[in-house]
C-alpha positions, 0 to 999 in steps of 0.5 A: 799831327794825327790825333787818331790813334787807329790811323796812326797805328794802320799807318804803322801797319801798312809800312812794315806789312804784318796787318792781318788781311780781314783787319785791314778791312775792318779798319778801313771800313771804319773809315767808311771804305769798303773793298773795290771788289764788294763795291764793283759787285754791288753797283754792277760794274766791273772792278776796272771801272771802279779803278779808271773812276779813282784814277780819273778822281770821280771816286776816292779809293786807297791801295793799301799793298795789292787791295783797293777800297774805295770811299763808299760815299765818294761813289754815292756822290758820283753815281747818285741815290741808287748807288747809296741805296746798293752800298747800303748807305744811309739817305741822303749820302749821295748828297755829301760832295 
């Protein structure tokens, strides 16, 4: 069981779909995800390579209704220290698995 009452509720959210878009975000990025499209922007890449990444499970990434984010970490650990430092991540993130 979850004991993370902001989980709990975005969970709620999501199902019945009354979350305020710019909520969404600063909920997810509190999770430490950030939109598909600010991380593409970011590192240089298109936002359909962001996706084939999540598909193929270098990168983790959630869909909540039409949006994509991705787990910022996920993509320092697959791309290496420049991509932590692009995302704005602390040192040493590109080392967590």
């Amino acid at each position: 069981m979850c004991d993370d009452v902001d989980y709990v509720m975005l969970c709620m959210e999501r199902k019945v779909g009354n979350m305020l878009p710019g909520k969404m975000t600063e909920t997810m990025r509190s999770r430490g995800y950030i939109p598909a499209s600010e991380a593409a922007g970011r590192i240089g890449v298109t936002v359909y390579s962001l996706y084939r990444w999540i598909e193929a499970g270098k990168v983790e990434g959630e869909r909540v209704g039409s949006h994509w984010y991705v787990k910022a970490d996920s993509i320092a650990a697959c791309l290496g220290p420049h991509a932590a430092e692009l995302l704005g991540l602390p040192s040493g993130s590109a080392a967590k698995p």
